[in-house]
C-alpha positions in Angstrom: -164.2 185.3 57.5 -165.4 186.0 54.1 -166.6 183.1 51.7 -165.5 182.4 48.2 -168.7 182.7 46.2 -169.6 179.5 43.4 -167.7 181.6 40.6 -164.5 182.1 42.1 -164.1 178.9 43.7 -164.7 177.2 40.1 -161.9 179.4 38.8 -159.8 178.4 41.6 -160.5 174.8 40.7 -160.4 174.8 37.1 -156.9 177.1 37.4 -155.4 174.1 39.6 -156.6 171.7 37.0 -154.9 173.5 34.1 -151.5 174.0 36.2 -151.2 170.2 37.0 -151.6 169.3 33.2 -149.1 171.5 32.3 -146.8 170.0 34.5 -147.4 166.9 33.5 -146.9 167.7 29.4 -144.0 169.8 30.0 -142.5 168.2 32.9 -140.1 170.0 35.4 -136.7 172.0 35.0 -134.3 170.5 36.2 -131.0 172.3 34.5 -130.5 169.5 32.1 -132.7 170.3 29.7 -131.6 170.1 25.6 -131.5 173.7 24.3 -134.4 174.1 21.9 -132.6 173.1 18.1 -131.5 176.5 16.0 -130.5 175.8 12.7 -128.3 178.3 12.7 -126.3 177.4 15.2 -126.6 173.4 15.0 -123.1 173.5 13.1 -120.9 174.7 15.1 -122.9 172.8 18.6 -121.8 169.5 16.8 -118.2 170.4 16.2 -117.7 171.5 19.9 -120.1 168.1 21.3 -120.1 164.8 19.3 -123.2 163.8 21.2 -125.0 167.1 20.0 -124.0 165.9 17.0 -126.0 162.6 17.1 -129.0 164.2 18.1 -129.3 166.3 15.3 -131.7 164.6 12.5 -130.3 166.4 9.3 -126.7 167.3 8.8 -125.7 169.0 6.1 -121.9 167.6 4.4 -118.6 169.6 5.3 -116.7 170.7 2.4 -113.4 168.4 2.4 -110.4 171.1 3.0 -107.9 171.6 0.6 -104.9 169.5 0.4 -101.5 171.0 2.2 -98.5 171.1 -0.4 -96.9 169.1 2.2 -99.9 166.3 2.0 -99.8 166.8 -1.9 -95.9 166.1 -2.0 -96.2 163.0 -0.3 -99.5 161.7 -2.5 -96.2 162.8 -5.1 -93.6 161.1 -3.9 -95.8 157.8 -4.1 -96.6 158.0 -7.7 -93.0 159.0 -8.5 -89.4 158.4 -6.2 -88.5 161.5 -4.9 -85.6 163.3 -6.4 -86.9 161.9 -10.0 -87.1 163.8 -13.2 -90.9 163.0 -12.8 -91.0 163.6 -9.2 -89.7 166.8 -9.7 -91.9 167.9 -12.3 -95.0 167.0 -10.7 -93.4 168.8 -7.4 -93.3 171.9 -10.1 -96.4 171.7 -11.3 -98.0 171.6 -7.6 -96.6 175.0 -6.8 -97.9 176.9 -9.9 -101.4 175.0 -9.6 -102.6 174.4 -5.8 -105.4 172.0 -7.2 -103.1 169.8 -8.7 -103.3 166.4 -7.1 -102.0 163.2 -9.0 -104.6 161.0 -8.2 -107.2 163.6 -9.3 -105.5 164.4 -12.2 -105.2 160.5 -13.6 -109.1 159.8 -13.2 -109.7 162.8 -14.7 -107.8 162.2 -17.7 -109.3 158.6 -18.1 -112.5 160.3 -18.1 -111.1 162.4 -21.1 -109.1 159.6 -22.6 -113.1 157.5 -23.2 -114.9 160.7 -24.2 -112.5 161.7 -26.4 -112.0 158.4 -28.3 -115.5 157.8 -28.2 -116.1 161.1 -29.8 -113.7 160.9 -32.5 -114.9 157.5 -33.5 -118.7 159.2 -33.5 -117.5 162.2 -35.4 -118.5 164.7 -32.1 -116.9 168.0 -33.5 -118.3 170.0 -30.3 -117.2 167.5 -27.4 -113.4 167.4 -28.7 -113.3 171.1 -29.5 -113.9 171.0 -25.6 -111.2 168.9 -24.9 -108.3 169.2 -27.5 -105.6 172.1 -28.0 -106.5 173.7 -31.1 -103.9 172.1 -33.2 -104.9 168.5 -32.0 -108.8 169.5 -32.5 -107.8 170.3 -36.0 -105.9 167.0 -37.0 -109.0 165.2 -35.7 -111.2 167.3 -37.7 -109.2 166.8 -40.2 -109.3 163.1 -40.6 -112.9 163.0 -39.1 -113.5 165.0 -42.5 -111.9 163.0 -44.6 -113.2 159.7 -43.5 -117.0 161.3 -43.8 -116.1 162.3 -47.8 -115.2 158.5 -48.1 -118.6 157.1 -46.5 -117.0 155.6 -43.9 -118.3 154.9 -40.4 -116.6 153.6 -37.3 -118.3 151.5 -35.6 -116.7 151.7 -31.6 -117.6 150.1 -28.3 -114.9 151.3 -25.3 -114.6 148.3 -22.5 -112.0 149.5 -19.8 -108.9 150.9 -19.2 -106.4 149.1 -17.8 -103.5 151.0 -16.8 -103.3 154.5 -16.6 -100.1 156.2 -15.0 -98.4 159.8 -14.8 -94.8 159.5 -17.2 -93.4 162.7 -17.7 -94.4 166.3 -16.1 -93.1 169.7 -16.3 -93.6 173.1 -16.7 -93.4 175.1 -19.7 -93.4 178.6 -18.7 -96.4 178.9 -17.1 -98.0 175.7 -18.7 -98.1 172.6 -17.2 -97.8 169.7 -19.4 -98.3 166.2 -18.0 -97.6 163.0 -19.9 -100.2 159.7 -19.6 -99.4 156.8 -21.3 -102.5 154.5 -21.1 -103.3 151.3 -21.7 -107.1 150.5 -22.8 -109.3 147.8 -24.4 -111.5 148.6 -27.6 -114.0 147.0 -29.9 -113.4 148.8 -33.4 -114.6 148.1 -37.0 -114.3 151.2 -40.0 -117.2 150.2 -42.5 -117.3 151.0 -46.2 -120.6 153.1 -47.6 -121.7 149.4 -48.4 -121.3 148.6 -44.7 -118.4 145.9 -45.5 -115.4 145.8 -42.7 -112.4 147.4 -43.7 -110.7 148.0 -40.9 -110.3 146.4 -37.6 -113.2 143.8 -36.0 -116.9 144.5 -34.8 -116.2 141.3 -32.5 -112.7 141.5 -31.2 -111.4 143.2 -28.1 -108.2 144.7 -29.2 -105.7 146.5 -26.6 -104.5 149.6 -27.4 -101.6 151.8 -26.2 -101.6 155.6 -26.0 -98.7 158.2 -24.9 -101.0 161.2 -24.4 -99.7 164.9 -22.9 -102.3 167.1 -20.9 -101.6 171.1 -20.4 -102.9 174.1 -18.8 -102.4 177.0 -18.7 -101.5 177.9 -14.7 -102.1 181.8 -15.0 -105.8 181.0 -16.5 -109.0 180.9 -14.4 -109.8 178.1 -16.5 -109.1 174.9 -14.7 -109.8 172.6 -17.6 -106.6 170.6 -19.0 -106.9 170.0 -22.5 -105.0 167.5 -24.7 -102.3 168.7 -27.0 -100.5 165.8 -27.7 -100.8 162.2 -28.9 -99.2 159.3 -29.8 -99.2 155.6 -30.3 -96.9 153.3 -28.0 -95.2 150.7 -30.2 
């Protein structure tokens, strides 16, 4: 029988050592393991197992899917009664434009209604031309010109809106037009070149109603609606 000599019997030891650590650390298989995490692949693990899902520190945001004509119809039909004039416009304009959503559409143009108003009273030539048809940008030049040969400043503060709702929709070839009529609170005051109130009051919340018509073109790659008309509800 041969003996170990000193060196290989403290390489035997210190290789037992090392095993038993490692065992400990990384404990044993036992086929239940947690696959190791792969980012590229972490997606589509959640969607097949919710508790994958859990485990996952970071997750990224889905992109919402697109609204169904069908599902658009109905948000339709509770804006407007089906078979209406409205209703049928709206229906009209959801065919030609598959991101037209009446919901969307009225915060959207409340959003417009403020910066537009605002701009006007502030004399903004480059945010309206953004916004208005060019025959409405050039009435509100227009006036915005005339008011700046007299001096004259408005002074305008915009509180709220608070009634906005969808009146009239149809399609004009392959324009849409949609008709808003909106009902919003303003603190207005024109001033001379001496400063002196002429028109309206610095301190006085007045209500104010609007008929306003939206349109786009359908056939463009531009999805921005732009006014092109406006008028006061009396």
């Amino acid at each position: 029988m041969e003996f170990l000599d000193l060196g290989t019997l403290v390489f035997l030891v210190a290789a037992v050592v090392i095993f038993i650590q490692l065992r400990n650390v990384l404990g044993r298989r036992t086929g239940n393991e947690r696959p190791p995490f792969d980012p590229y692949t972490a997606g589509r693990r959640s969607e097949a197992d919710p508790k994958a899902a859990q485990d996952n520190v970071v997750s990224l945001p889905r992109r919402k899917p697109a609204e169904t004509a069908e599902e658009t119809y109905a948000a339709i039909d509770k804006v407007a009664p089906a078979g209406t004039d409205l209703n049928k416009g709206m229906r009209a304009i959801r065919d030609a434009d598959a991101n037209f959503e009446p919901k969307s559409f009225v915060d959207g143009a409340k959003m417009a209604y403020e910066m537009i108003v605002m701009a006007y009273a502030d004399g903004d030539r480059k945010t309206l031309k953004n916004l208005l048809s060019k025959e409405v940008y050039d009435g509100f030049v227009q006036a915005i010109g005339e008011r700046e040969k007299r001096s004259e400043k408005i002074q305008s503060s915009f509180v709220g809106i608070d009634k906005a709702e969808i009146v009239g929709a149809e399609m004009k070839g392959g324009e849409a037009h949609v008709t808003m009529r909106i009902v919003s609170e303003l603190i207005s005051a024109t001033r001379d070149k001496a400063g002196a109130v002429i028109d309206g009051d610095p301190e006085t919340v007045a209500e104010v109603k609007d008929v306003w018509t939206f349109a786009r073109d359908t056939r463009s790659k531009d999805p921005n609606w732009k006014l092109v008309a406006t008028e006061a509800e009396d």
